[in-house]
Residue, then its C-alpha position, 0 to 999 in steps of 0.5 A: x848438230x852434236x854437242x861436241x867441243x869445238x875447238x878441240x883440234x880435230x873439229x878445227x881440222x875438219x872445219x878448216x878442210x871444210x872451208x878449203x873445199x868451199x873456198x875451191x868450189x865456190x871462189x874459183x872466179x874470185x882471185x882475192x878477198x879483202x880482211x881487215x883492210x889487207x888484200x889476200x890473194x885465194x891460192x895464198x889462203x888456201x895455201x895457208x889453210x893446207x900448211x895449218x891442217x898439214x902441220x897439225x896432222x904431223x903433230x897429231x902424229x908426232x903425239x901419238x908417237x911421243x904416247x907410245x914411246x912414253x908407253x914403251x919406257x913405263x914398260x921398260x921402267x917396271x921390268x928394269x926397277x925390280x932388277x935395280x932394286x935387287x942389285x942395290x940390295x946385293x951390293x949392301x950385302x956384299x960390301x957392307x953399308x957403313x962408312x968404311x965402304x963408301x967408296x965402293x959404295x959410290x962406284x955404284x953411285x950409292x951412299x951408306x945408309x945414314x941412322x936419322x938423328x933425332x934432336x935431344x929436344x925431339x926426345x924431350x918433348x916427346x917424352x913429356x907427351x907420352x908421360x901426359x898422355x899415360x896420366x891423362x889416360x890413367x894407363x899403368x906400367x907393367x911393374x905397376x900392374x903387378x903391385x895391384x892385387x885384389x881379392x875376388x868379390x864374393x857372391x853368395x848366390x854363385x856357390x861357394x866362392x873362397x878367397x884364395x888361402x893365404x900362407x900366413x894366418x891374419x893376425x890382429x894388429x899388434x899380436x905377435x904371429x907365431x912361427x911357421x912350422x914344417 
């Protein structure tokens, strides 16, 4: 025997066309069977088993019907999308997408498109994030940036490396710089 599931509705098919057959080759002489205390006539079990296969082959086929029409309308959903998608974009093209339009916008069972509003409080504390994660991460602006200069390290074994020319000449603390002639 096959490690098949047995109550899957084929099987039970099968069994029950199984059991018809035996009951039509072997019970011909017997005219009714007691189950659980209650007398059953055979023509009204077998009767019932025929009408129990019957209605399960008509569901069997009614579902493989509904799958194909269920097959048939996702086909028919991924054409039409597109199309519906396109349409909505003329018609914000062509009309507009503000409030002034919303009853032509409606007649095409469309709504203006609405800016989110985002709570001041949102706002607040989103800043205050982004101001602690800068400090926590040492990060700087551009205007901080461009007050930091340096002087480029000199290495001597490198050739000569000068520090860029200044415009004015260093002067001592407290000396007077003389003036820049042209």
């Amino acid at each position: 025997m096959t490690a098949t599931d047995k109550n899957n509705k084929t099987t039970r098919r099968d069994r029950l066309r199984l059991l018809l057959n035996g009951i039509n080759l072997h019970f011909q002489n017997i005219t009714s069977l007691t189950i659980g205390g209650v007398v059953h006539q055979i023509a009204d079990i077998t009767a019932k088993i025929t009408a129990d296969i019957t209605s399960s082959d008509t569901a069997e086929k009614g579902h493989a019907t509904w799958l194909q029409q269920v097959d048939e309308e996702r086909a028919s959903h991924a054409v039409v999308d597109p199309l519906v998608s396109g349409v909505k974009k003329f018609v914000r093209l062509q009309f507009g997408d503000t409030d002034a339009v919303q009853a032509t916008l409606a007649d095409f069972g469309m709504d203006p498109t609405k800016k989110a509003v985002v709570p001041p409080a949102t706002k607040v504390a989103s800043a205050a994030k982004a101001k602690a994660t800068r400090v926590a991460r040492g990060t700087k602006g551009a205007v901080q940036k461009a007050a930091i200069h340096g002087a480029p390290a000199t290495d001597p074994t490198v050739g000569s490396a000068t520090a860029p020319a200044s415009p004015t000449p260093a002067v001592a603390p407290g000396s007077v710089t003389p003036p820049a002639t042209k």
